[in-house]
N, C-alpha and C positions, 0 to 999 in steps of 0.2 A: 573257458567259455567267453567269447565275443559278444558284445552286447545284443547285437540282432539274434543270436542264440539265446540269449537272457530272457531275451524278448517273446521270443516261439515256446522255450520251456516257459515261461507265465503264462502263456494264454493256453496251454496246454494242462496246465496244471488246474489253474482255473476252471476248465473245464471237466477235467477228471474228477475233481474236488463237490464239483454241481451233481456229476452222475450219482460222486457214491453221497452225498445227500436224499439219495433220490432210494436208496437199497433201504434196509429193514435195518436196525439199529444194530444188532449185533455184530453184519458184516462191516459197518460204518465203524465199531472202535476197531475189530480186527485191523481193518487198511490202514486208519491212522497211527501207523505204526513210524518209527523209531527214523526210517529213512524218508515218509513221505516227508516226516512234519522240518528234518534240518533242509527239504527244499525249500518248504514253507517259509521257516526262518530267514535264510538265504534269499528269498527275495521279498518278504517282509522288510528288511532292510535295505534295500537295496533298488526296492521299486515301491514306495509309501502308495501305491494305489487305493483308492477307499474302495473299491470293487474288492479289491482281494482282500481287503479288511474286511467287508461284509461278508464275505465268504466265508473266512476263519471264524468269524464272528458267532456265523451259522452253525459251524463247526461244534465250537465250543456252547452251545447253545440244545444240538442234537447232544454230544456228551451230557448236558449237567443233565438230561432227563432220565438217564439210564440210573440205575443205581452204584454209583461211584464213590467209592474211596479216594481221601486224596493221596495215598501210595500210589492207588492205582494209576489216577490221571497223571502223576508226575512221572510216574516208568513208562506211560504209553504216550507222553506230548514232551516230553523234554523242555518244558518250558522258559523261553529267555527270560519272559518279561515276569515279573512278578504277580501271583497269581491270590484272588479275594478267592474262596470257599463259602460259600454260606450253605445253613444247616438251616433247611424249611423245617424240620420236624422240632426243633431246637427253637425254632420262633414261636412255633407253636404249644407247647411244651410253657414260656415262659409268660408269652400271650394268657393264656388259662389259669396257670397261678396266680395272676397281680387279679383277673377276674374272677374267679375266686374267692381269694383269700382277700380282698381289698372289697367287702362287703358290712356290710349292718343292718342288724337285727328292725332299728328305727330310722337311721337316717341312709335317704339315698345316695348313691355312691356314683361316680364317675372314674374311668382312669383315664388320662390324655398319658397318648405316646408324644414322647418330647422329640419332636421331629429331626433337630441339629444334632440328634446324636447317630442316626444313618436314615438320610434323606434319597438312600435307592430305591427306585421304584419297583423292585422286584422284595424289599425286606417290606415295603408300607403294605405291596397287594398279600403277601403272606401274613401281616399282624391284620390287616383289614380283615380277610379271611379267617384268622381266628378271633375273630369279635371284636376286635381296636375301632372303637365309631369315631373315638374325639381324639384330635390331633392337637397340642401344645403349639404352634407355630409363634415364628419370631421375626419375618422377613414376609417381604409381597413375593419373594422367589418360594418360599417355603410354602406360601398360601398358595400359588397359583401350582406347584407339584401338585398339592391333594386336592384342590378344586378341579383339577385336567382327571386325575384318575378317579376319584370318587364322586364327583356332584354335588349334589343335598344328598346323599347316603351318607358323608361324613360330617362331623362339625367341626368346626375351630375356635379357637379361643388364641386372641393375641395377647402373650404372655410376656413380652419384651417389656419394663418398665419404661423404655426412652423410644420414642418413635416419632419419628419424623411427618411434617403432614401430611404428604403427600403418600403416605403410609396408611394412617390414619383414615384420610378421604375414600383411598384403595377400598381396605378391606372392610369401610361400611358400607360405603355405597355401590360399588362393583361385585364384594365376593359376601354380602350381608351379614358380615362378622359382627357381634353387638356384645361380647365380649373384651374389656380390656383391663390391662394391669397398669397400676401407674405407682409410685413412689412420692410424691411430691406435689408441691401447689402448682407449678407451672403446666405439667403433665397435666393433670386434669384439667386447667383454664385453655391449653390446647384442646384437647376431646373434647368439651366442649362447643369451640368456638368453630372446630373440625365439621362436626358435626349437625352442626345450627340447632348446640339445645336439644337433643334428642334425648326422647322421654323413653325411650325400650334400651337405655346403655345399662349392661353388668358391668359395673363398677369395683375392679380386686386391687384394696390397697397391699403391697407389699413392704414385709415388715424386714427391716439388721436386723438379724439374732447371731449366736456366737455361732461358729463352724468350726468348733475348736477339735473335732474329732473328726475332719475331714480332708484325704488326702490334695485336695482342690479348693481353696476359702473363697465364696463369694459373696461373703456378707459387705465387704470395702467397696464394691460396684455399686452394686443396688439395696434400696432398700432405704425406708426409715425406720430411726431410732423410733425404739417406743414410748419415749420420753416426750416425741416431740409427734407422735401422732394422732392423737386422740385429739383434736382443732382439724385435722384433716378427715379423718373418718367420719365425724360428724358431718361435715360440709357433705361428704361423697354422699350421707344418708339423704339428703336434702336432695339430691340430683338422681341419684340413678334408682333403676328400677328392681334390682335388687341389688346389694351390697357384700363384697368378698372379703375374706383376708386371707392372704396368700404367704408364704416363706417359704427360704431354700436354707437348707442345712447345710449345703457344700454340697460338693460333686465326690463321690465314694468317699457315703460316710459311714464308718469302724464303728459305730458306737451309739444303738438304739437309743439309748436313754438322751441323745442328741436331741429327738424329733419327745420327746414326753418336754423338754425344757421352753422349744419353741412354742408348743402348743400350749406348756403354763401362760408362756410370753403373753398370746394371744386372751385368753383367758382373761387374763387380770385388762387389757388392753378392754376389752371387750365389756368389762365390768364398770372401769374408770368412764366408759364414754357413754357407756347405756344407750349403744346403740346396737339394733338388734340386725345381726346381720343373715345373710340368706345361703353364705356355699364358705365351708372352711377348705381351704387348699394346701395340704402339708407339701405340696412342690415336688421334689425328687430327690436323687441322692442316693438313694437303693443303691446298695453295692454289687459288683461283683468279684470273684475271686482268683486275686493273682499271688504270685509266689512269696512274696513278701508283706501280702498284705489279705487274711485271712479272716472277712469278717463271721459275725454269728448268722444264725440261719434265719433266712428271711419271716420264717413265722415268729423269732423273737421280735423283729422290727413290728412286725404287725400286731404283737402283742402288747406292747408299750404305746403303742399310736392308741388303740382304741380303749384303752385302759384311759390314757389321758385326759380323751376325748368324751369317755365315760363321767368323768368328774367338771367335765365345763356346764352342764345343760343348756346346752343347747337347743332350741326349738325343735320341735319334732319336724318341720321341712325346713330346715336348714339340709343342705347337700354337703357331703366329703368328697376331695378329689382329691386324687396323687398326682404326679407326673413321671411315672419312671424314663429312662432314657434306656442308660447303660445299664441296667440291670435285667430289661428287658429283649437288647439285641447283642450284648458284649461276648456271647460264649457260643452265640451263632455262628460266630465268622471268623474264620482263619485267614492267615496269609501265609502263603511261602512261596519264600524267595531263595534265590540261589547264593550261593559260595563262588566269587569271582576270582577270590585270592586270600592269602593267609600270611601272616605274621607274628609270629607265635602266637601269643591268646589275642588278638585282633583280628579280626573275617570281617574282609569289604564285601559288600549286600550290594544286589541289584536294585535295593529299597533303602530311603532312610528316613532323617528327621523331615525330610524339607518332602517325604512322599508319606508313607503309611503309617512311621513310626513315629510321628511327633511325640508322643507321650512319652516313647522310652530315653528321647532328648531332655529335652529342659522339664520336662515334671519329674525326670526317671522312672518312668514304672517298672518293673521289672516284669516278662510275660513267662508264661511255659512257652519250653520250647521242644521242638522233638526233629533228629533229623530224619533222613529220610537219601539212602542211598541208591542212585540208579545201577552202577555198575557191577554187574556179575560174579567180578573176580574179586572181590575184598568185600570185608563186613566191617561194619561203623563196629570201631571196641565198646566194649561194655563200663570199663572207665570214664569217668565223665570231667570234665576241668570248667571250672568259671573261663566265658571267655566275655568281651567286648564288642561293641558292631562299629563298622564303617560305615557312610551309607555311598551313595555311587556320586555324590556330587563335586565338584571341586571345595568346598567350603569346607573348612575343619570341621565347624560347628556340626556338620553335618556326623556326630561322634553320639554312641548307648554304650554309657560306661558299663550297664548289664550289674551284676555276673549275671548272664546266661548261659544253664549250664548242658553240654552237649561233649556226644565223644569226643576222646583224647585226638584222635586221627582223622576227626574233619575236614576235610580239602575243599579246593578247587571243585568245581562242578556236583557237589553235595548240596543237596538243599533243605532247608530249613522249614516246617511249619509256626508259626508265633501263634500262638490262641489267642483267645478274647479281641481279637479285631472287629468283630462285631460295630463297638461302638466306638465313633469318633474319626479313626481312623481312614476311610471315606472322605468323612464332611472336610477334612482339613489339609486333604492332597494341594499339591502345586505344581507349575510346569516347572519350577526353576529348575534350570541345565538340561532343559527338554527329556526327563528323567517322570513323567507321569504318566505313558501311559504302561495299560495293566491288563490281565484278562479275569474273566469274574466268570465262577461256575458253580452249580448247588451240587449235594454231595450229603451221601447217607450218614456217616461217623459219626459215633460220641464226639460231644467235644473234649477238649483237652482236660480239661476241668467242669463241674458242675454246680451250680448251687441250687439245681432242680429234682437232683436225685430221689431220695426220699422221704418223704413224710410222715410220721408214724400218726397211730392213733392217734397218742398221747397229747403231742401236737396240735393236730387236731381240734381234739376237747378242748387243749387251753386257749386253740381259735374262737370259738362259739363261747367258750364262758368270757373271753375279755372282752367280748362284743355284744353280753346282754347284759340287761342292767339289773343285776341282784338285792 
């Protein structure tokens, strides 16, 4: 093919591509079959036109509405680039549990979605849609995603303990944010000084506590000792209009009885200063479940929080608020990527640390994985071997020592689903070695793993009893 031929087959294509956009949905996945999409590909590469990207775009757009599998979509698009999966019914699903179960009998409740753990605009209209009103945000980029798609429908709370002023000025005076989190004397002498004195600021001191049962510690960033916060809390009493106390256990954390020790913290905190505060904030941390790391079920975690919370007395309007993140969007969302090449147990990915998989770099997580064979004439063994990932960049570093485990006879051109991409994964992409872009489609399937399966009564009951006060 001559380029003026490259040329007429794209604007041909293009067009063919507009018609059958234009057919009943059924005829639209039959066409895109197997030969139209490696022309697709072929000058996907080769002519980066954003027309034709919008088109494909379209494409994949008419796809995620059908009811799809992601076998299915990977036999029928043979996809180069690496492909997001999200599970709407699966957001939904974890949306209703944390609403739910993240209630009380006396004190009112709040849950903010922690926005940096998948700030897509298609995962926030799906938790919006199942009941998510208040958003945790950290950034004026984060503000301004959910002020463009929600308005005053949604609220926010700026939850960053360090914020710049010009942060600060933003989200009071521009996006009417009157929430803030601070750590510290200087932090609040800024919001303050930010704000010229403003008499309507929520005031959340955030407290170090230990994160010793967390596979993520962020107690060393933020946060004050609670040794040295009680002269601070006070002072906040004096200024704001009501007064928080906030903590993070770490990011997936193993071990309920984590969040009963912080909320002692707070307690005694709370007692030492005698001052009465108006919204307790247990933060986030909620887990979810990967292969190596297997916590208890989330009604235990909720069972020890309001058990704990049970023994502080608390004001009857004082408000409780969580933050989930990754517990709420982590087993939404898949990726899979393709098998570029192989070396014994190493398989270079069309994805890696420096794209989707930071986590499985430098923190190691390890994910389920499951493959998933396009060609006809061989079947993936039922043998499984620990293997490692490459990712596609020039940099070593760009190495998931895994095990991740997957058939013996995995090749070239085999592709890969990784679960729990849900969260993070997204937020922490990059262009480096121009290896970022990706396509995104929703999709009916269980996810790989669940931590939303079933509830029994039993459960249940022991929800409602560690949430009244006996």
């Amino acid at each position: 093919m001559d380029k003026k031929q490259d040329k007429k087959s794209f604007e041909a294509l293009k067009a063919n591509i507009k018609k059958d956009l234009a057919k009943n949905k059924e005829s639209l996945q039959k066409d895109l079959k197997e030969e139209q999409n490696k022309k697709i590909h072929y000058l996907f590469e080769n002519y980066p036109d954003k027309n034709l990207k919008k088109v494909i775009d379209k494409c994949n757009e008419s796809l995620s509405k059908e009811s799809l599998t992601i076998k299915e979509f990977v036999q029928d698009n043979l996809p180069m680039l690496p492909v997001y999966a999200t599970r709407p019914h699966s957001l939904r699903d974890s949306a209703e549990f944390f609403l739910k179960n993240f209630s009380h009998n006396k004190h009112k409740t709040r849950v903010l979605y922690s926005v940096k753990s998948n700030p897509e605009k298609s995962v926030l209209n799906h938790l919006f849609n199942a009941g998510i009103k208040n958003f945790d945000v950290a950034s004026i980029a984060e503000i301004e995603v959910i002020n463009n798609l929600f308005g005053d429908k949604a609220k926010m709370f700026f939850m960053h303990p360090i914020k710049s002023r010009e942060s600060i000025y933003q989200a009071y005076f521009q996006y009417g944010i009157r929430d803030f989190v601070l750590d510290c004397h200087d932090e609040l002498q800024k919001i303050i000084e930010v704000t010229n004195n403003a008499k309507d600021l929520n005031l959340h001191l955030r407290l170090a506590i230990p994160n010793n049962h967390s596979a993520i510690d962020l107690s060393r960033k933020f946060g004050i000792f609670p040794e040295k916060a009680t002269g601070l809390l006070r002072k906040i009493a004096t200024i704001a209009n009501n007064v928080g106390i906030c903590f993070h256990v770490g990011s997936q954390c193993m071990d309920p009885v984590q969040y009963r020790g912080a909320i002692e913290i707070a307690k005694q905190l709370i007692k030492k200063s005698k001052v009465k505060i108006n919204i307790l904030d247990i933060g986030g941390g909620f887990p979810s479940s990967y292969p190596a790391m297997s916590p208890q079920s989330l009604d235990n975690y909720f069972n020890e929080i309001f058990l704990a919370i049970n023994q502080m007395n608390l004001p009857d309007d004082c408000e409780l608020w969580c933050e989930p993140g990754r517990a709420l969007v982590a087993e939404s969302g898949s990726l899979i990527v393709r098998v570029e090449s192989r070396k014994d147990q190493m398989l270079y990915l069309n994805d890696g640390t420096y794209g989707g998989l930071f986590d499985a770099g430098t923190p190691s997580f390890i994910y389920h994985t499951k493959a998933i064979r396009t060609k006809s004439n061989s079947k993936l063994a039922t043998k499984m071997l620990d293997f490692g990932f490459y990712g596609p960049t020039c940099d070593s570093l760009d190495f998931m020592k895994g095990p991740f485990y997957l058939p013996e006879n995995i090749a070239e051109g085999d592709y890969i689903e990784i679960g729990q991409m849900g969260a993070y994964s997204r937020s922490i992409r990059t262009d480096f070695n121009g290896f970022n872009k990706n396509i995104q489609i929703e999709v009916n399937d269980i996810p790989l793993v669940s931590m939303y399966k079933a509830i029994t009564e039993n459960n249940q009951l022991a929800l409602y009893l560690s949430r009244s006060k006996l």
